[in-house]
C-alpha positions as CSV (number, residue, x, y, z in Angstrom):
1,X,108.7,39.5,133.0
2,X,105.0,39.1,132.0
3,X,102.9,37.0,134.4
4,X,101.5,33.8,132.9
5,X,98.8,34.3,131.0
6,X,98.7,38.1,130.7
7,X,98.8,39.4,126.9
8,X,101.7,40.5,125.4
9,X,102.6,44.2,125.4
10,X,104.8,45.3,123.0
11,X,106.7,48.8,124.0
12,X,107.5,50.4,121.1
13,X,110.3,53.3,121.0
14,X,109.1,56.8,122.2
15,X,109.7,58.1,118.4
16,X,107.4,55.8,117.0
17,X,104.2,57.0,119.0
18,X,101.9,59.3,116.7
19,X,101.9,62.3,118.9
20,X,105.8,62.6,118.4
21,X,105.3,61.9,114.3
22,X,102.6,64.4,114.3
23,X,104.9,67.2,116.6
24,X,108.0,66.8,114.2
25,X,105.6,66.5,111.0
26,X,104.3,70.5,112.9
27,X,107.7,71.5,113.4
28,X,109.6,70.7,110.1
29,X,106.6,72.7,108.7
30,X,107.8,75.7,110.6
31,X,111.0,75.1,110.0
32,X,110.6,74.2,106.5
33,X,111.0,78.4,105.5
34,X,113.9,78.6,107.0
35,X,115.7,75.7,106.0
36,X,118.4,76.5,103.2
37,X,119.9,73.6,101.2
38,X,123.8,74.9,99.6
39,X,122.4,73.7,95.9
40,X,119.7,75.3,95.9
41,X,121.4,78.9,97.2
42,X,121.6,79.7,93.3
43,X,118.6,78.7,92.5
44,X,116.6,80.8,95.2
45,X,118.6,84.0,94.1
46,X,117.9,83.6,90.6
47,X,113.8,83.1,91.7
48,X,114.2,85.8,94.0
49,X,115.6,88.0,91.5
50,X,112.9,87.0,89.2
51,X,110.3,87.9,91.2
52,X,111.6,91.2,92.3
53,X,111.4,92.2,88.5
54,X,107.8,90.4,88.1
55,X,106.3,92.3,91.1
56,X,106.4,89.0,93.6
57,X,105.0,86.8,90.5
58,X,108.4,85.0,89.2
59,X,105.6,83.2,86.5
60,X,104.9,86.7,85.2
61,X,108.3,86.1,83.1
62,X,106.2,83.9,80.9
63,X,104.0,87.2,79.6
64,X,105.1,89.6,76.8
65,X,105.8,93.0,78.8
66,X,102.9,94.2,77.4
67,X,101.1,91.0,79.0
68,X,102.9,92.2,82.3
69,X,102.0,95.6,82.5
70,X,98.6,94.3,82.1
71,X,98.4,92.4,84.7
72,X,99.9,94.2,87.1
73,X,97.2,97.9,86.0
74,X,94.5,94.8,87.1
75,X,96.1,93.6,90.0
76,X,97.0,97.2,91.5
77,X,93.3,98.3,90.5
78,X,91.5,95.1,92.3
79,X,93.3,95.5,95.3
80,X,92.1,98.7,95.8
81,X,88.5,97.0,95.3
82,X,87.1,96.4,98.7
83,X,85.8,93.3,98.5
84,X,89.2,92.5,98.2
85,X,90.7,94.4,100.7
86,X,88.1,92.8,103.3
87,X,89.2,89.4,102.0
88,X,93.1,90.1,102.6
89,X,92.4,91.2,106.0
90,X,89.9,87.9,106.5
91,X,93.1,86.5,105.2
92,X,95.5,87.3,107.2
93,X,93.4,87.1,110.5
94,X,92.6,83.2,109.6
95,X,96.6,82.9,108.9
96,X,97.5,84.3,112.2
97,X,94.6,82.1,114.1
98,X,96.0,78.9,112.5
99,X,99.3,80.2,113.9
100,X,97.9,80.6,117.2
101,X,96.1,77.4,117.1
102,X,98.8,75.1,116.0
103,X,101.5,76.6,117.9
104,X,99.3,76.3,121.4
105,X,98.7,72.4,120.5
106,X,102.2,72.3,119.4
107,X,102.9,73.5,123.0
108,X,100.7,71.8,124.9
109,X,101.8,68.3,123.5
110,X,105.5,69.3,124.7
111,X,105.8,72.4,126.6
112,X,109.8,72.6,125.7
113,X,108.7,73.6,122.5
114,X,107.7,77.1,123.7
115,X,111.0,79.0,123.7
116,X,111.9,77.4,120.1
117,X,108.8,78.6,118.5
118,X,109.3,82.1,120.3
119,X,112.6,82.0,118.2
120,X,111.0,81.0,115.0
121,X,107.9,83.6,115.5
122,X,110.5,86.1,116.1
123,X,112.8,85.6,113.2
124,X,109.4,85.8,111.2
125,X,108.7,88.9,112.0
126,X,112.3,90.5,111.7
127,X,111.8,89.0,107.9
128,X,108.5,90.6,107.6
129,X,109.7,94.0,109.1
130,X,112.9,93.9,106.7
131,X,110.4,93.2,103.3
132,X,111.2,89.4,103.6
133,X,108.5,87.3,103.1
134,X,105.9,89.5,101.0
135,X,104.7,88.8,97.2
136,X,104.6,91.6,95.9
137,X,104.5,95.4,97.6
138,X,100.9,96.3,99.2
């Protein structure tokens, strides 16, 4: 009961405050790589087989072979370049500090989280350690 003149408060649900729609928007985006619908099983094994032939490039199947061999002399040669292998490891360090980053706000906004993402960082690297996960061979 409010007191006689006091404003009106209006208490909304606990899953309609942002911090929760900003938390499962974060998780379903983890998630979201793991998630496997049954029509699209097919679908993902044709791709995958795809890209497998196409050296992690499924739109490669669009060249001429001689188009794909191409590509892939340039793409083997330029990753030897350098500049580009100082930009893959820039790369990857900014991937894993976005990691870091959301997963410790992701945390800190619900500290039950902590044991999930633990799960989902080490399925992640099981995938990565069993070739899951890359483009195309380094």
């Amino acid at each position: 009961m409010r007191a006689q003149g006091a404003p009106l408060r209006i208490q909304y649900p606990v899953f309609m405050n942002l911090k929760s729609i900003a938390l499962v928007c974060a998780l379903a985006s983890l998630v979201a790589p793991f998630s496997v619908r049954a029509g699209d099983v097919a679908a993902k094994t044709a791709q995958s087989d795809a890209a497998a032939h196409s050296g992690g490039f499924p739109e490669l199947q669009t060249l001429t072979p001689e188009e794909q061999a191409k590509f892939k002399a340039a793409t083997l040669a330029a990753k030897k370049d350098p500049k580009v292998e100082a930009a893959r490891e820039r790369m990857s360090a900014a991937i894993q500090a976005f990691r870091a980053s959301l997963e410790a706000a992701m945390v800190a906004s619900d500290p039950t989280l902590e044991p999930i993402l633990k799960k989902l960082k080490e399925a992640r690297e099981r995938d990565l350690a069993n070739g899951a996960g890359t483009r195309a061979p380094q």
